[in-house]
VODRENNU-225702 format. One record per residue: residue in three letters; x, y, z of N, C-alpha, C, O in turn. Coordinates in pm, whole numbers, plus 50000, padded with zeros to 5 digits. Example, Ala and Ser with C-alpha at 12.3 -4.5 7.8 and 13.67 -1.06 7.14 Angstrom:
ala513194943150780512304955050780513204967050780514244966850846ser512854977550708513674989450714512905000350787513415011450804
END
This chain:
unk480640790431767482010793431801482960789431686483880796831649unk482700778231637483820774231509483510779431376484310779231282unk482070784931369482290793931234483130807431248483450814131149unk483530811531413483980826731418485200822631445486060831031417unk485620811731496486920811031429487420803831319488550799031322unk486650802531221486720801031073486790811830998487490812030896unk486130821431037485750837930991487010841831030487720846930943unk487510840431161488510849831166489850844131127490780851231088unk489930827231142491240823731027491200831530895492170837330848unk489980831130841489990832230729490530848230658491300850130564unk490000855230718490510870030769491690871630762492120878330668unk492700865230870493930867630897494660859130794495730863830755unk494370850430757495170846430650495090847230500495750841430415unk493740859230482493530868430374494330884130343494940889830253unk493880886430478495100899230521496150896930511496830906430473unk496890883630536498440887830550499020880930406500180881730368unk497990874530340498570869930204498440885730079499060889629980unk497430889830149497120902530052498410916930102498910926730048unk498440911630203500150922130226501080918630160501730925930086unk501330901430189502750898430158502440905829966503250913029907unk501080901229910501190900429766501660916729727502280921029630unk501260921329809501680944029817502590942729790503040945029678unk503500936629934504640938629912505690933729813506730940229800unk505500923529747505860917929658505480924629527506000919629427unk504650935229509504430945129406505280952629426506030953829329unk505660961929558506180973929623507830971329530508340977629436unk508310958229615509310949229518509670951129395510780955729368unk508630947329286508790945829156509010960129161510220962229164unk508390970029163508380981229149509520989729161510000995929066unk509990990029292511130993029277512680985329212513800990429209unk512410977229184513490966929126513180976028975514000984228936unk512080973628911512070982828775512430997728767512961003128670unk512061003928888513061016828886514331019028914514801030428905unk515191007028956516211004929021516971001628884518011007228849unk516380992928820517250989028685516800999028537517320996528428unk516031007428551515651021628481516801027528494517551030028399unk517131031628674517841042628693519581036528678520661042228669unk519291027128680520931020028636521311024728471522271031728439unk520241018628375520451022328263520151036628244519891041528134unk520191042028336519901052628224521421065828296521451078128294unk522391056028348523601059628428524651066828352525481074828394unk524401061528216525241066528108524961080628040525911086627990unk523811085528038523121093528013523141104128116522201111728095unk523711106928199524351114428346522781128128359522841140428372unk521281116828345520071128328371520011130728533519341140428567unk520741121528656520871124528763519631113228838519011116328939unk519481102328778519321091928778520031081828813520851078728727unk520051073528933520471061928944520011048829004518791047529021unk520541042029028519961027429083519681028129216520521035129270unk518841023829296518491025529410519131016129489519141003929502unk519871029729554520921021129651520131013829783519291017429865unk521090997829747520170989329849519110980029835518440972529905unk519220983729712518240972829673518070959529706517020953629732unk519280955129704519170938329707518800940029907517990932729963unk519300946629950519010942830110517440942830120516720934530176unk516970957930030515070954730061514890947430006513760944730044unk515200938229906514570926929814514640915029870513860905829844unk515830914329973515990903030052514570900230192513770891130213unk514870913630262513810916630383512350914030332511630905330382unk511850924530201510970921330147510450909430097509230908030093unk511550896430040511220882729999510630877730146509430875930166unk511430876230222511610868830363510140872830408509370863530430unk509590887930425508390890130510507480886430441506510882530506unk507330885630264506500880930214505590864930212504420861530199unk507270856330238506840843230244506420839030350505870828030355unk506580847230464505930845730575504330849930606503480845230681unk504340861130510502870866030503502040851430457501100847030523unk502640844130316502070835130239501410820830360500310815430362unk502410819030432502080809430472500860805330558500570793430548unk500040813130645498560813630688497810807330573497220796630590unk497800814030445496740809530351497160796130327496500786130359unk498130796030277498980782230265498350769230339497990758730285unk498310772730485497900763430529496070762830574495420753030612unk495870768830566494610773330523493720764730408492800756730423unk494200768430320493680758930202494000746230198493250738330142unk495300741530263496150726330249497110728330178497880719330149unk497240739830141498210736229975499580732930003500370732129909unk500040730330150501250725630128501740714530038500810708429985unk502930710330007503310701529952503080689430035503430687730152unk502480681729961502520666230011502130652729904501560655029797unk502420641229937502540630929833501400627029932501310626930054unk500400623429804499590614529858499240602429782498100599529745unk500120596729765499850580429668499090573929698498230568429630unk499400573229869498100558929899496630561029954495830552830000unk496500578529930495090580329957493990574829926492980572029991unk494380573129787493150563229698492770548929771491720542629761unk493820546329840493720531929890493490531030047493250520030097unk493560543830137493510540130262492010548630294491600559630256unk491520540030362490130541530417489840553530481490670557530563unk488610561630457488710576230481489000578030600489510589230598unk489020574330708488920576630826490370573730898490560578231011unk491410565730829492740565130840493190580330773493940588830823unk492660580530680492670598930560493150610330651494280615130664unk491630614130729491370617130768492310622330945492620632131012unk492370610430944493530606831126494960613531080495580620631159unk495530610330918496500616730882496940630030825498100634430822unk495680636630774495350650230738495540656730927496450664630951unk494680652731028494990658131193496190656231187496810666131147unk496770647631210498590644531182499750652431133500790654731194unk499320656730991500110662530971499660681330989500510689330949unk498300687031049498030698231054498570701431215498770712231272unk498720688131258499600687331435500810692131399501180703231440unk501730682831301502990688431294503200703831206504270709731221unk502560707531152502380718531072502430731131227503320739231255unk501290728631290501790739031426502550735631470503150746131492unk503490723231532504850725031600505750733431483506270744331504unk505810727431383506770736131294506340750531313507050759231363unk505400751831280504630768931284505060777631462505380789231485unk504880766031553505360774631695507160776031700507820785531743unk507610763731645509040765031682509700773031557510820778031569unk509040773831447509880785231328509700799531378510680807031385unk508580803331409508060816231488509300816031622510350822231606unk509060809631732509790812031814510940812331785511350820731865unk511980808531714513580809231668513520819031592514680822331566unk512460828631517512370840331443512490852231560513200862231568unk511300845531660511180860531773513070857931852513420868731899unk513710851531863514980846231907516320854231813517330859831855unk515790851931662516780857631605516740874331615517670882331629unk515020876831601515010892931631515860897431756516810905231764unk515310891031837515670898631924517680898931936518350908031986unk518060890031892520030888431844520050900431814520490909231888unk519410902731662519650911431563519410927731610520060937431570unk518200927631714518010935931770519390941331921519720952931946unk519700933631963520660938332055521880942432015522380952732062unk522650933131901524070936131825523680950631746524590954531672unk522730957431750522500966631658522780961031484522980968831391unk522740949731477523220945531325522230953031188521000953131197unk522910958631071522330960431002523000958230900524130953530891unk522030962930789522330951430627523610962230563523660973930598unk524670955930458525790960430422525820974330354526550984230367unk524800971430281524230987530216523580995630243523991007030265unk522340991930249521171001030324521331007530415521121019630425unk521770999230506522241000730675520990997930762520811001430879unk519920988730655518650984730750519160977330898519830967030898unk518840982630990518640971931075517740961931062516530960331052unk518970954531066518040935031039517020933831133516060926331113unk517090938131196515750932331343514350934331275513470925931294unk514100946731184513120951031128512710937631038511610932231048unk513690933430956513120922430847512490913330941511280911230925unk513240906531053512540893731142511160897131179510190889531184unk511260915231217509720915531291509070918731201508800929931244unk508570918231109508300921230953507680907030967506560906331017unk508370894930925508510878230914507300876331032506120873331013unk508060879331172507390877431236505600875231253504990867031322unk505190883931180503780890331155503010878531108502000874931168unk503570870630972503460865330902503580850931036502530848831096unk504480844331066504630838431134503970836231254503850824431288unk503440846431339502400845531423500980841631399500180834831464unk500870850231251499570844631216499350829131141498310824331096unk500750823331145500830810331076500170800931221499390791431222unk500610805731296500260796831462498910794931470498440784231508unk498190805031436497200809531450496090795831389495420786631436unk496450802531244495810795231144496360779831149495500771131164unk497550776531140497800762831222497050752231358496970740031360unk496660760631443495870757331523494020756631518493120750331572unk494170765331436492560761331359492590758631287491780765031219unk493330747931203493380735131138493100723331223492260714331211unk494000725631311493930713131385492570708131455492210696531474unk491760723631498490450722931541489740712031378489240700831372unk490120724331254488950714131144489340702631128488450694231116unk490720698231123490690683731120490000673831211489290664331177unk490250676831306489390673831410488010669131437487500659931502unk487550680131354485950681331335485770673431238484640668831223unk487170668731117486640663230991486370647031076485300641231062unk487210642731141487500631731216486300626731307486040614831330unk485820634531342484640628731448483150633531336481960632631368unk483590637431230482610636431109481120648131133479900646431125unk482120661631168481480675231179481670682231036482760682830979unk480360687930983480910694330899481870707130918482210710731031unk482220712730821483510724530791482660734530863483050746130877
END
């Protein structure tokens, strides 16, 4: 049972880092045709800057870093100081690695839930972005994706820590 949900963390937080990284190409991409078609404004070939840009660059940042975060926690790579590891006995280590992969899913359930909260705002006011005229609701449920699968993978951390703790292998 815990290698298939190792397999399938691993999955989902391969998939959604390999989206966010798309989209973050999709991004560059159009940002370089966007500032092509700017310069080349003077030159009246019927070329211009792609209107809106900064609103998809914004939506697009936001869903990306949400994609990131599954792997993120996945590997450990969050940020953390660990000075006194060297000095505290593995099994205190260990109790604090569960610790902080505990608080990693409250953060992960309550950032998700105030995301599905803001969608749905953004979704009722009909609000959309100044230029584009994206409706914002799209960027949250975009995020969202990313964010659900952070729960996910958050919670099967907490299983491996767990397992590291009562001294199961990975």
């Amino acid at each position: 049972m815990y290698r298939n949900l190792n397999r399938l963390a691993e999955g989902i937080a391969t998939l959604l880092a390999l989206a966010g990284g798309g989209v973050l190409l999709v991004l560059v991409a159009l940002t370089c045709v966007s500032i092509i078609g700017r310069v080349l404004v003077p030159l009246d070939v019927g070329i211009g800057p792609i209107r809106g840009i900064y609103d998809m660059t914004e939506i697009g940042m936001a869903a990306a870093i949400f994609a990131f975060l599954p792997w993120t926690q996945l590997r450990e790579a969050h940020a953390r100081v660990d000075l006194l590891q060297p000095v505290l006995p593995r099994t205190l280590d260990r109790l604090l690695d569960l610790l902080f992969n505990i608080a990693m899913f409250v953060a992960a359930l309550v950032g998700t839930h105030r995301l599905y909260l803001g969608m749905l705002d953004k979704y009722s006011y009909h609000e959309t972005t100044l230029i584009a005229q994206i409706p914002v609701w799209q960027g949250y449920a975009a995020s969202l994706v990313g964010g659900v699968g952070f729960i996910f993978v958050a919670a099967f951390c907490i299983l491996r820590a767990a397992r590291r703790v009562a001294g199961l292998p990975d």
